[in-house]
C-alpha positions as CSV (number, residue, x, y, z in Angstrom):
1,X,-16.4,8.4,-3.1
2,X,-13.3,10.1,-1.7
3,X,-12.0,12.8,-0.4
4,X,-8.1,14.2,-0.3
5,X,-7.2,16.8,2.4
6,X,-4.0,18.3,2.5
7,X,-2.4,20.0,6.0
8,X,-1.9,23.6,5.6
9,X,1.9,22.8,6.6
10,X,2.6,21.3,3.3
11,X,-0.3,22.7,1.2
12,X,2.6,25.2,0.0
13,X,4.9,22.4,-1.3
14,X,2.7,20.9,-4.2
15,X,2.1,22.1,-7.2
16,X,-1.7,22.6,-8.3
17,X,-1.1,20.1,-11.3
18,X,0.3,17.3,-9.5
19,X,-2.7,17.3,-6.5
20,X,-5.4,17.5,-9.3
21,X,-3.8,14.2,-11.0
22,X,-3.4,12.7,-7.2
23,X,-7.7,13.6,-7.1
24,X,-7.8,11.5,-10.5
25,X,-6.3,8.7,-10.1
26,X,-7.8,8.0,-6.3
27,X,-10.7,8.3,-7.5
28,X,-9.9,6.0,-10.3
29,X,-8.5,3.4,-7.6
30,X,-11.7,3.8,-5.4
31,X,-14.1,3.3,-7.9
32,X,-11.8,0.3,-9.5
33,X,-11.8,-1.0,-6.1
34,X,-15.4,-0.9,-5.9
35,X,-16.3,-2.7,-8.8
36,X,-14.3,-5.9,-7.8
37,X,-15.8,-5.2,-4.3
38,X,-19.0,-5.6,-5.3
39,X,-20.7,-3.4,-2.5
40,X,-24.7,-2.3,-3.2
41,X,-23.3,1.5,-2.2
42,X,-19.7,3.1,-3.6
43,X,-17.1,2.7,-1.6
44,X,-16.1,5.6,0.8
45,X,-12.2,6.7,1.6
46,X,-10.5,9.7,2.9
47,X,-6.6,10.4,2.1
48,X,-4.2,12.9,3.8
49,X,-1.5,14.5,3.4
50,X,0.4,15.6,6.2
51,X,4.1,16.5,7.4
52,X,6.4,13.9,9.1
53,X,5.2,15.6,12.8
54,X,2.0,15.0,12.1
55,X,2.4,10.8,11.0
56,X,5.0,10.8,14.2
57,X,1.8,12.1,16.5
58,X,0.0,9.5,14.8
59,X,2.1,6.7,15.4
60,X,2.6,7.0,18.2
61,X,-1.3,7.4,19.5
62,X,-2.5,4.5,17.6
63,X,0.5,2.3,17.1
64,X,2.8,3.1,19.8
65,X,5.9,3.7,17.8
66,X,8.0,7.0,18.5
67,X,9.0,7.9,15.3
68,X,7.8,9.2,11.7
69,X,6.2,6.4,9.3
70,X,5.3,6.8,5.5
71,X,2.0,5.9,5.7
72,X,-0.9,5.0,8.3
73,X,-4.2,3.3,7.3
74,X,-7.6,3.6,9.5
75,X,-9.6,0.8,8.4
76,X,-12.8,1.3,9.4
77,X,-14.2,-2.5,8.5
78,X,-12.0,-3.7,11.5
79,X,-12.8,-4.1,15.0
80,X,-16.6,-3.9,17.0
81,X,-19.2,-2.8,14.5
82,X,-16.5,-3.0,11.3
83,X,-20.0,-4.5,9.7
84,X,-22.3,-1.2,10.0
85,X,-21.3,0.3,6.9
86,X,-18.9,-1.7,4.4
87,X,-19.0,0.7,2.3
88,X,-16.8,3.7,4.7
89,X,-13.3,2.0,4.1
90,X,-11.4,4.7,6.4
91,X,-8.4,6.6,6.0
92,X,-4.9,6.9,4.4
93,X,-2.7,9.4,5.7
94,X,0.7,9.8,3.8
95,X,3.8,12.0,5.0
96,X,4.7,14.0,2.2
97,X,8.5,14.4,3.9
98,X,9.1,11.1,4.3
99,X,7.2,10.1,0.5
100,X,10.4,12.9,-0.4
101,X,13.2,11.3,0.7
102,X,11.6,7.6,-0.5
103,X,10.8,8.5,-3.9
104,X,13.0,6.7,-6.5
105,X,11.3,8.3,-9.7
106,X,9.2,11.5,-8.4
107,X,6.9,12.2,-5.2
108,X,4.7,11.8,-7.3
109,X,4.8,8.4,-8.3
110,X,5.6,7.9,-4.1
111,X,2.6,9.5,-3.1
112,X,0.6,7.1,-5.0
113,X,2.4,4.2,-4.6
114,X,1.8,4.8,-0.6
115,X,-2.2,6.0,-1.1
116,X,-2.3,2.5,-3.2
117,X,-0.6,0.7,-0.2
118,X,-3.1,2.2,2.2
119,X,-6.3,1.4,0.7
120,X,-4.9,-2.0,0.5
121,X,-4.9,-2.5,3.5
122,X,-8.3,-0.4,4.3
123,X,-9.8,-3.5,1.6
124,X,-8.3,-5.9,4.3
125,X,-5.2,-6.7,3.2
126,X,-1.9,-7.1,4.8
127,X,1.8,-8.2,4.8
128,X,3.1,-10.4,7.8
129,X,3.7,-13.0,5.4
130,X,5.2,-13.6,2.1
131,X,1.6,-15.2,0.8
132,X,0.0,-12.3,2.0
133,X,2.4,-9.6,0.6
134,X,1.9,-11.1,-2.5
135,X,-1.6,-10.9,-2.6
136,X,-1.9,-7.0,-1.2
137,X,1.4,-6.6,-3.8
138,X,-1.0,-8.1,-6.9
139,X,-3.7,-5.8,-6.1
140,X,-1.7,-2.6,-5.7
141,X,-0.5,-3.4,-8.9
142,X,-4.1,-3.8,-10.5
143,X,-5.4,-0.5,-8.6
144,X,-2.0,1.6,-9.6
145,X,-2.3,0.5,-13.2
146,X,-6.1,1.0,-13.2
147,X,-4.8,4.7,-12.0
148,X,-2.8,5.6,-14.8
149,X,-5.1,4.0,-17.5
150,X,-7.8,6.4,-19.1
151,X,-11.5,5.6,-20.2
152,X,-14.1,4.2,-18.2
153,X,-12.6,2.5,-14.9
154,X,-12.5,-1.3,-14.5
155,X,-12.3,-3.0,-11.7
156,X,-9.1,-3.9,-9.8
């Protein structure tokens, strides 16, 4: 299961087409993810998309840095009680300005890139090492190309 929510600041800025493929393919990468997790419920995750003022706020409270990032993952699995519910992964939230001024092909193909990035790291992985980005870089790779794939979903 997941849900996307879009702030009313930038609701104006995507085009009805390109949100409904964004609802596909997460839902392609949860369910994907779900499968290889293994988990006796589905998996739960909740993506936003927000301004850089809103990330920047965000930063800040939980991460302590002043200034606008790409994208902020809420893993719910971590910390006290991360057990209670394996299932509720957390949240992605993805600045659409900054995903903008990144994109190399189309915002599009940013947007997803940075959902795929965040739920990554909601499954537990991370980057502070070069055998860890590999590993979180291998499964973006299997969840993004799960995305884009049509048919029944496979796990990644």
């Amino acid at each position: 299961m997941f849900s996307l929510s879009i702030d009313e600041v930038v609701d104006g800025r995507l085009h009805s087409e390109l949100v409904s493929r964004l609802e596909e393919q997460l839902e392609r990468m949860v369910e994907a993810a779900w499968q290889s997790e293994k988990t006796e419920r589905e998996l739960e995750a909740d993506f936003r998309i927000v301004d850089d003022e809103a990330i920047h706020r965000l930063n800040h409270d939980y991460r302590g840095k002043d200034s606008p990032t790409d994208v902020l993952a809420f893993a719910q699995r971590e910390g006290e009680g991360g057990d209670l519910c394996p299932e509720i992964l957390g949240d992605v939230v993805v600045s659409l300005d900054t995903a903008e001024r990144q994109a190399k092909q189309d915002v599009h193909s940013e947007l997803l890139f940075l959902f795929a990035h965040g739920l990554c790291h909601l499954l537990g992985y991370d980057h502070q090492d070069d055998e860890e980005e590999a590993a979180m870089n291998g499964r973006m790779k299997q969840l993004l190309e799960e995305s884009e794939r049509s048919g029944p979903v496979r796990a990644a």
